[in-house]
Biopython code that builds the backbone (N, CA, C, O; Angstrom):
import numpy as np
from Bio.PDB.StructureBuilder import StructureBuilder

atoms = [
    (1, "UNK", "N", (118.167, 81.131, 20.630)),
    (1, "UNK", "CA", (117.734, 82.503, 20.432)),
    (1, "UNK", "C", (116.326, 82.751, 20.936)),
    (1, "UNK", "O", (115.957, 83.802, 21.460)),
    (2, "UNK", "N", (115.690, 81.843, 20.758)),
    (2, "UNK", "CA", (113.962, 81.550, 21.407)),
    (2, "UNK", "C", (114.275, 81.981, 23.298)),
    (2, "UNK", "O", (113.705, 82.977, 23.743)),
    (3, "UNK", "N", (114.874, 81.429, 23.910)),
    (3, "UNK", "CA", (114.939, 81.446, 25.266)),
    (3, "UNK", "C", (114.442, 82.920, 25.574)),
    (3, "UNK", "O", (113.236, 83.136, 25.695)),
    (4, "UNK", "N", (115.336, 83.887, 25.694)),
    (4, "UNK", "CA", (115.203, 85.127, 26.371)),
    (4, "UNK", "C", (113.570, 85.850, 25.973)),
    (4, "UNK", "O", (112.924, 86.459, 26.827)),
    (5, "UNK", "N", (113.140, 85.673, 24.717)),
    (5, "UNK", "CA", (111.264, 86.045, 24.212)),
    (5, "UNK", "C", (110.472, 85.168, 25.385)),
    (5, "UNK", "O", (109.592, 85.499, 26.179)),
    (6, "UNK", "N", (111.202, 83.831, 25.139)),
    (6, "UNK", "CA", (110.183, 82.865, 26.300)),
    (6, "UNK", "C", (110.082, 83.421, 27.744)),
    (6, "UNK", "O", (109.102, 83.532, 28.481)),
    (7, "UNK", "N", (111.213, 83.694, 27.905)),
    (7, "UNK", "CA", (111.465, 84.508, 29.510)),
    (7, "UNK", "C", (110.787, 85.455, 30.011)),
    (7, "UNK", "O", (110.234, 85.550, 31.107)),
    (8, "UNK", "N", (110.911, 86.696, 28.481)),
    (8, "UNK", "CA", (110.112, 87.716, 28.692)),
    (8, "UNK", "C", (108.425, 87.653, 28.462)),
    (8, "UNK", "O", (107.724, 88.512, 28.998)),
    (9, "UNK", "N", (107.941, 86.791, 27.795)),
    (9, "UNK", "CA", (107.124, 86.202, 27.748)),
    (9, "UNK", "C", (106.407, 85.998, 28.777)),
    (9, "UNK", "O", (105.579, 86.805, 29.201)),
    (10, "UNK", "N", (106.703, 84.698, 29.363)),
    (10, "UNK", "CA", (106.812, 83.796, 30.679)),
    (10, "UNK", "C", (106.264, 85.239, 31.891)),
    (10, "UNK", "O", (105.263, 85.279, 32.606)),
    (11, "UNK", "N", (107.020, 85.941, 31.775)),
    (11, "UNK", "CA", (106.938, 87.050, 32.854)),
    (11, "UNK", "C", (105.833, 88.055, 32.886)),
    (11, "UNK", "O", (105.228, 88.264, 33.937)),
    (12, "UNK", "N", (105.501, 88.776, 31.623)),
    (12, "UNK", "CA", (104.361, 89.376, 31.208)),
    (12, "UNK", "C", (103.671, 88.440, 31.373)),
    (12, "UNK", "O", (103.790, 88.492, 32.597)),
    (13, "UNK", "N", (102.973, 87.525, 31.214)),
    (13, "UNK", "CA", (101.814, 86.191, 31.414)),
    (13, "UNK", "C", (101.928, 86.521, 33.219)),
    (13, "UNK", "O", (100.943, 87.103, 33.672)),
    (14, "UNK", "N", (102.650, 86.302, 33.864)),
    (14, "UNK", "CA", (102.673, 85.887, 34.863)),
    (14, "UNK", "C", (102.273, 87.492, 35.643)),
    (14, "UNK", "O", (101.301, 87.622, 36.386)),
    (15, "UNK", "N", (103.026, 88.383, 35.370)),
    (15, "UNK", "CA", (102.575, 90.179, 35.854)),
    (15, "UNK", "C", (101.309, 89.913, 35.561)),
    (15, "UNK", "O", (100.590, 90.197, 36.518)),
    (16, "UNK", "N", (100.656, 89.442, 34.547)),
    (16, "UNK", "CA", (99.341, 90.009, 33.918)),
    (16, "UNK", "C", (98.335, 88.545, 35.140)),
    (16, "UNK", "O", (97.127, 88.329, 35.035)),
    (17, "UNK", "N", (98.618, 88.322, 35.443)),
    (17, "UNK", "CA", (98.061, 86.892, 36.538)),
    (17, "UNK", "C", (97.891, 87.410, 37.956)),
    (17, "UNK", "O", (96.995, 87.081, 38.734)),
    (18, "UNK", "N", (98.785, 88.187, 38.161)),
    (18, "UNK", "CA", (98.957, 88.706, 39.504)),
    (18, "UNK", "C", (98.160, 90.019, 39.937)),
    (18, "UNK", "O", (97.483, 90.247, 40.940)),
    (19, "UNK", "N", (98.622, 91.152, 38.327)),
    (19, "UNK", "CA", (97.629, 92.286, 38.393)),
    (19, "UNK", "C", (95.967, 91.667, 38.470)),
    (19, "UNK", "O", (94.984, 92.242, 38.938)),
    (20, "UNK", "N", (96.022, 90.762, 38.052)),
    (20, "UNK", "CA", (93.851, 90.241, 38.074)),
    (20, "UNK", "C", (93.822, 89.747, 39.147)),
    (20, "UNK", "O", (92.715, 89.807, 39.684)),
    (21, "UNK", "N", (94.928, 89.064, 39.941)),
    (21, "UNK", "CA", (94.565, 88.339, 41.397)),
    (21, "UNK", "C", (94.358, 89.753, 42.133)),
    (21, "UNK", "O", (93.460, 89.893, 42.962)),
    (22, "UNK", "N", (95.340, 90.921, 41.746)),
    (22, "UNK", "CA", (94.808, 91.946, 42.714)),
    (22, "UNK", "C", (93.554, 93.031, 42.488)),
    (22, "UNK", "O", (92.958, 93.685, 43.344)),
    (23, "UNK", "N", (93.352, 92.996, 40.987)),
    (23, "UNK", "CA", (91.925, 93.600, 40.875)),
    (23, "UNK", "C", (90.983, 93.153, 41.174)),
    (23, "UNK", "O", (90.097, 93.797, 41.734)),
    (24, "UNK", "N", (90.890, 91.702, 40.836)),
    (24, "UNK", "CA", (89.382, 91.453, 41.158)),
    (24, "UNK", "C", (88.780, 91.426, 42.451)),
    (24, "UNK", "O", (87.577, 91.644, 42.596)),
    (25, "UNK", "N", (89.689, 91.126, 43.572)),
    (25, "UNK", "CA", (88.791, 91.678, 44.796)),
    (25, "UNK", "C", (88.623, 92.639, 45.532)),
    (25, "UNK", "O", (87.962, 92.890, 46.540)),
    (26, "UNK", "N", (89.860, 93.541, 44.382)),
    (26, "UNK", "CA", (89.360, 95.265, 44.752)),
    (26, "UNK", "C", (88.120, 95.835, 43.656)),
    (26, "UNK", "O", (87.990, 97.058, 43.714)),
    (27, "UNK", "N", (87.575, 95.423, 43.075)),
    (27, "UNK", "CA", (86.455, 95.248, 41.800)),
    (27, "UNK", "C", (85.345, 95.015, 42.836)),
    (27, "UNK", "O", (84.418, 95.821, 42.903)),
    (28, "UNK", "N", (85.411, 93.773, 43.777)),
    (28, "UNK", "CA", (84.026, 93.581, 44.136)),
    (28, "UNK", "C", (83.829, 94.194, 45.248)),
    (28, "UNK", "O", (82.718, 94.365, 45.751)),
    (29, "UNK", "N", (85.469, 94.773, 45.965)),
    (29, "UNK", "CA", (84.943, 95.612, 47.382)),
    (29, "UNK", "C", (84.492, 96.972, 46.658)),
    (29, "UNK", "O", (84.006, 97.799, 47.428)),
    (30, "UNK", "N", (84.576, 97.359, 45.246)),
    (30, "UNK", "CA", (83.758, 98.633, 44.899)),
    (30, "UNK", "C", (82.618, 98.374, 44.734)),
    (30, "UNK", "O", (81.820, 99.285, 44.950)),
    (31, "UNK", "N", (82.106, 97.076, 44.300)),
    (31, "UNK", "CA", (80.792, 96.789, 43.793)),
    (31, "UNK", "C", (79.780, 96.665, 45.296)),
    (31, "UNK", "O", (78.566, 96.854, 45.210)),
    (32, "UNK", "N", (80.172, 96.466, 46.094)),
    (32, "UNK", "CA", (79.775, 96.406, 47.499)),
    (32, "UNK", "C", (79.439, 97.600, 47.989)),
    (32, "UNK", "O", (78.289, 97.881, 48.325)),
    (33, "UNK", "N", (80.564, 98.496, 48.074)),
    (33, "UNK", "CA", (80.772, 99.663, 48.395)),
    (33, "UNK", "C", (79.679, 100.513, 47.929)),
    (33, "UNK", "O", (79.016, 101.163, 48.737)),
    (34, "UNK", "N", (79.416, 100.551, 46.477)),
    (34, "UNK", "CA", (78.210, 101.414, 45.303)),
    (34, "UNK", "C", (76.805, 100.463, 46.015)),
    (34, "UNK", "O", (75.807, 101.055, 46.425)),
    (35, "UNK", "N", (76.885, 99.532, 46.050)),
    (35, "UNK", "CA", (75.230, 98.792, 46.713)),
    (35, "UNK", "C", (75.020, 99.467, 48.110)),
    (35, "UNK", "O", (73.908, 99.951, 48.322)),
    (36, "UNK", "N", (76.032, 99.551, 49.139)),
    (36, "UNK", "CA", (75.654, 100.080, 49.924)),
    (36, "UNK", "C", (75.511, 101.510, 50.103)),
    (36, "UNK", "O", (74.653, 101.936, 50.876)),
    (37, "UNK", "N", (76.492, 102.515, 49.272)),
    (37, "UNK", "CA", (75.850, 103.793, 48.979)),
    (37, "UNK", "C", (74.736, 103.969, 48.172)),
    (37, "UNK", "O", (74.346, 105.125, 48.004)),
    (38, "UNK", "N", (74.148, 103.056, 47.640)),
    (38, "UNK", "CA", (72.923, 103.476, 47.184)),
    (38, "UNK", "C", (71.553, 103.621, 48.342)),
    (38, "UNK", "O", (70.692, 104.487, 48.499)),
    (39, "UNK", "N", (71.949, 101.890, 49.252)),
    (39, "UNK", "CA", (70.943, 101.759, 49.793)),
    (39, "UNK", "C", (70.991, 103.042, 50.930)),
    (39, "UNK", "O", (69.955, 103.326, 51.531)),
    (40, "UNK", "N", (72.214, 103.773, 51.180)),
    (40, "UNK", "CA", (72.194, 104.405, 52.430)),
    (40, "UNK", "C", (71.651, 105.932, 51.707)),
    (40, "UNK", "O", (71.014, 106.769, 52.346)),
    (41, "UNK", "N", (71.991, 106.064, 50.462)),
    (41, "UNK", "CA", (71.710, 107.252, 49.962)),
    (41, "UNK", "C", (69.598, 107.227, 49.484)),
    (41, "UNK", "O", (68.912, 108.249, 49.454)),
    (42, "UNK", "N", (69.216, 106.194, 49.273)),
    (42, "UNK", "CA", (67.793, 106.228, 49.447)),
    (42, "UNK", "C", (67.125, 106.134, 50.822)),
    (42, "UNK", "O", (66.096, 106.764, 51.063)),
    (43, "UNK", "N", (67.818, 105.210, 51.872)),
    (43, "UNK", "CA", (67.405, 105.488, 53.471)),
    (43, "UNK", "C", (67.385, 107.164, 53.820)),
    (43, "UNK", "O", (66.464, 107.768, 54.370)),
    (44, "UNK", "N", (68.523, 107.659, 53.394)),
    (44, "UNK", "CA", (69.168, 109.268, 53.895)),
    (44, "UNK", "C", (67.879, 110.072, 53.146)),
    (44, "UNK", "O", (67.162, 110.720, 53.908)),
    (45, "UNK", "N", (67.496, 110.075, 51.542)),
    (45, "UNK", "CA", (66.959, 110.773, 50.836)),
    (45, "UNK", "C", (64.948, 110.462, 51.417)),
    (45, "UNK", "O", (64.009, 111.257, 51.465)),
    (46, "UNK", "N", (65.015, 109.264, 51.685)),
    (46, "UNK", "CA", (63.501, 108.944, 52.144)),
    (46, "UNK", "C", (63.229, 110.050, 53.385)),
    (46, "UNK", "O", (62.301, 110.859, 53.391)),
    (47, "UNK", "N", (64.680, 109.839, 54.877)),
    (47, "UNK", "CA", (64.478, 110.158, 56.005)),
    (47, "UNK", "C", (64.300, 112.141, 55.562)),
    (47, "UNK", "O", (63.544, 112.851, 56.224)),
    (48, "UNK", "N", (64.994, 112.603, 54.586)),
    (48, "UNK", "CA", (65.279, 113.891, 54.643)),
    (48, "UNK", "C", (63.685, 114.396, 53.549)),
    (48, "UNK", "O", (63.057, 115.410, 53.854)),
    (49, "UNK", "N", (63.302, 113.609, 52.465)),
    (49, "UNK", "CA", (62.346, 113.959, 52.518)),
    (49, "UNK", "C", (61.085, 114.175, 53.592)),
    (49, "UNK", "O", (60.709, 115.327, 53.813)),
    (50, "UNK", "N", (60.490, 113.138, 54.200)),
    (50, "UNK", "CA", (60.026, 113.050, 55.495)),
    (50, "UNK", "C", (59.962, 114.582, 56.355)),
    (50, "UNK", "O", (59.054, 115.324, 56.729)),
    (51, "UNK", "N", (61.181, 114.586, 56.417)),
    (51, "UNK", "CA", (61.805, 115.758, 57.326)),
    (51, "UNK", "C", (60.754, 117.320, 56.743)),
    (51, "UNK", "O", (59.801, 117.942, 57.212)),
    (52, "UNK", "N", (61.605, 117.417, 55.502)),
    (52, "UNK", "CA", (60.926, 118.449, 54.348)),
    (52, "UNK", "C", (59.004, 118.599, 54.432)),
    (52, "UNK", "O", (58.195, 119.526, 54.472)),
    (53, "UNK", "N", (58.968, 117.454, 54.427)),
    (53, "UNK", "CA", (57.394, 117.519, 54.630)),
    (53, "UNK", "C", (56.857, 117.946, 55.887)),
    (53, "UNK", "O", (55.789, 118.558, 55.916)),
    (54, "UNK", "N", (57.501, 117.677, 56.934)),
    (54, "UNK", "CA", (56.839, 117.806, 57.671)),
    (54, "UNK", "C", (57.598, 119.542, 58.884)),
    (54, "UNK", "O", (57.347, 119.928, 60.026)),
    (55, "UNK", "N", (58.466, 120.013, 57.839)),
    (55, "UNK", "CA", (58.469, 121.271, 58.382)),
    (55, "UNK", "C", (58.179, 122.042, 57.538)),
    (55, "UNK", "O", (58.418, 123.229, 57.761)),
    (56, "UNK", "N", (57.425, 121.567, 55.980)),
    (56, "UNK", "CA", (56.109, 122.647, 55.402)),
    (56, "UNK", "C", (55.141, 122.219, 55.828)),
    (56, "UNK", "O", (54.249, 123.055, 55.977)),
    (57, "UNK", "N", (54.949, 121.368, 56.062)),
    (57, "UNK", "CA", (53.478, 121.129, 57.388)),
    (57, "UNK", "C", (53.307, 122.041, 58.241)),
    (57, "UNK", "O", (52.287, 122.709, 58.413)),
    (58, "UNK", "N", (54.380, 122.102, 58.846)),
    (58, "UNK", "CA", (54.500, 122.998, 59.980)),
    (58, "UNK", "C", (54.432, 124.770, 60.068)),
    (58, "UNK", "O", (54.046, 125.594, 60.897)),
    (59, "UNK", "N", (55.339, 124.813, 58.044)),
    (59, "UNK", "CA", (54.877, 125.912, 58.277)),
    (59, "UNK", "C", (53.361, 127.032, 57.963)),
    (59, "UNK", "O", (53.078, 128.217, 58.134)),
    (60, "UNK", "N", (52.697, 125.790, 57.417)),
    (60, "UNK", "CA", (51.657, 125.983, 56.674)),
    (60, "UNK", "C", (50.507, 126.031, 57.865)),
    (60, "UNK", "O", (49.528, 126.775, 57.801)),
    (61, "UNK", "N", (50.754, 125.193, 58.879)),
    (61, "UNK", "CA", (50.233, 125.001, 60.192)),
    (61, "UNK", "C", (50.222, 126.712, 61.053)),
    (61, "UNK", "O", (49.278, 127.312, 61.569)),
    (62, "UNK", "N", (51.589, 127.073, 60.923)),
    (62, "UNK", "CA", (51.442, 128.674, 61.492)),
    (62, "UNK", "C", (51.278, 129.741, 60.814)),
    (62, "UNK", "O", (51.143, 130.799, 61.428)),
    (63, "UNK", "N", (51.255, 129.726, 59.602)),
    (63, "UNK", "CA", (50.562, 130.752, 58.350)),
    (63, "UNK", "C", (49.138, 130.387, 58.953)),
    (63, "UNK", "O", (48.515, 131.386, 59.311)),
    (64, "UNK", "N", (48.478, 129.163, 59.148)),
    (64, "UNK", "CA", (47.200, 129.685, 58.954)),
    (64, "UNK", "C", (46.758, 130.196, 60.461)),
    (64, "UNK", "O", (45.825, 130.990, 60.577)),
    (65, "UNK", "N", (47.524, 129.666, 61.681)),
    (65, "UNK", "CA", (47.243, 130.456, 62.724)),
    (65, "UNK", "C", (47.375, 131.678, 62.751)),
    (65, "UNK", "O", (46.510, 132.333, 63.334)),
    (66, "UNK", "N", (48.480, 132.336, 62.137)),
    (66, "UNK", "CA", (48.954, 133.698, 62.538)),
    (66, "UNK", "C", (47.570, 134.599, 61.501)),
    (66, "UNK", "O", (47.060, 135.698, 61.717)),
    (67, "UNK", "N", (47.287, 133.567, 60.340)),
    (67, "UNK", "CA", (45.974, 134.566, 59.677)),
    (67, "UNK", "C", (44.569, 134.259, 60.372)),
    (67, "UNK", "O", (43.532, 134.896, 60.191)),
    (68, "UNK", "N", (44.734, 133.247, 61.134)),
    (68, "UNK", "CA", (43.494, 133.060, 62.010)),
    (68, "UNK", "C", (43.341, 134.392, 63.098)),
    (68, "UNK", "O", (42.310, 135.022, 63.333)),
    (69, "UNK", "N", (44.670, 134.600, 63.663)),
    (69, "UNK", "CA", (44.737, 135.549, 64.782)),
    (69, "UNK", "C", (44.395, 136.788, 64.377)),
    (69, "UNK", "O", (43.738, 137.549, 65.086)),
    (70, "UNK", "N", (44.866, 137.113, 63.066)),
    (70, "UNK", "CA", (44.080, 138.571, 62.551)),
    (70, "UNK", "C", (42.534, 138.277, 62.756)),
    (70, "UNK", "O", (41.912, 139.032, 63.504)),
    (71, "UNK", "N", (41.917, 137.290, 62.173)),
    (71, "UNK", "CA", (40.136, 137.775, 62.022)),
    (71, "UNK", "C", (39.654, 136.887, 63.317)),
    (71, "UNK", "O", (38.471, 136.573, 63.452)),
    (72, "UNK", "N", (40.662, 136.512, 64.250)),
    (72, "UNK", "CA", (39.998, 136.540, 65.912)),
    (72, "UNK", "C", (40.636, 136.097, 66.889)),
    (72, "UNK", "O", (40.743, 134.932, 67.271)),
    (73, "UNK", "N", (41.099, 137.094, 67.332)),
    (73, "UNK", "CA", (42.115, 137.296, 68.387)),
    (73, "UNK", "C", (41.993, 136.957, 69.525)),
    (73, "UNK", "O", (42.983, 136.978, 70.256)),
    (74, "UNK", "N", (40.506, 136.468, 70.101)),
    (74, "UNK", "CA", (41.259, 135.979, 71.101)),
    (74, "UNK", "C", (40.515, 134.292, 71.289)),
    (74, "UNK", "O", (39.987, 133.865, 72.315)),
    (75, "UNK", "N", (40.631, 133.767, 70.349)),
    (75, "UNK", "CA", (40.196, 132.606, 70.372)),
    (75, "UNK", "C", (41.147, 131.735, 70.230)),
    (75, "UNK", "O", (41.845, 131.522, 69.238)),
    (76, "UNK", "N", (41.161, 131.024, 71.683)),
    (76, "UNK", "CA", (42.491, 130.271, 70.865)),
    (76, "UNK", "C", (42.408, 128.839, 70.040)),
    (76, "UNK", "O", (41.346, 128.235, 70.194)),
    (77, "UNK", "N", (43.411, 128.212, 69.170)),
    (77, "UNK", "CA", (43.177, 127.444, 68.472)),
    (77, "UNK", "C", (44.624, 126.313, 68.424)),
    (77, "UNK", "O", (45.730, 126.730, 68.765)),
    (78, "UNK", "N", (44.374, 124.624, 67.877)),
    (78, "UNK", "CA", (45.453, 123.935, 68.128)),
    (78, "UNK", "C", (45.722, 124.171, 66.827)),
    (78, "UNK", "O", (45.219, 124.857, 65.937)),
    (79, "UNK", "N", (47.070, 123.089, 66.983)),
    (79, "UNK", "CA", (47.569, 122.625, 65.426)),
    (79, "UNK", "C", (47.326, 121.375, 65.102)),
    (79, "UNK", "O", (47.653, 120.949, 63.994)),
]
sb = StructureBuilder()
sb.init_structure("model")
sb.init_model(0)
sb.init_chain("A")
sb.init_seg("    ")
for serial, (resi, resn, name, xyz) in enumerate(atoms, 1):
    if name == "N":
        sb.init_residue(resn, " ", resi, " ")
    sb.init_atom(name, np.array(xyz, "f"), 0.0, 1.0, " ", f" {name:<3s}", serial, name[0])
structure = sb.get_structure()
């Protein structure tokens, strides 16, 4: 009467062996995956800050020309 529990047994043990042979190295290709979106998402966020800065630079650069040009027009001036 034991046999057929052992069987079913036997089988769940063995499903449950196979499902972890197939998670765990889909587990570490996510853990890979999240390290490298981080590092690409701080490269991306560094390069786009950068960016930000330096086209309020820019625009701060022609605010003060265009108020330079009111109080003297014909002087010219760099950036």
């Amino acid at each position: 009467m034991g046999v057929p529990y052992l069987v079913s047994l036997l089988l769940v043990v063995l499903g449950l062996v196979v499902l972890a042979a197939l998670v765990v190295p889909v587990l570490r290709s996510l853990r890979r995956f999240a390290v490298a979106s981080r590092a690409l998402r701080a490269t991306t966020g560094d390069g786009v800050g950068l960016l930000r800065a330096r086209a309020a630079a820019l625009r701060v650069a022609v605010a003060e020309r265009r108020a330079g040009d009111l109080d003297e027009p014909s002087t010219p001036r760099t950036i």
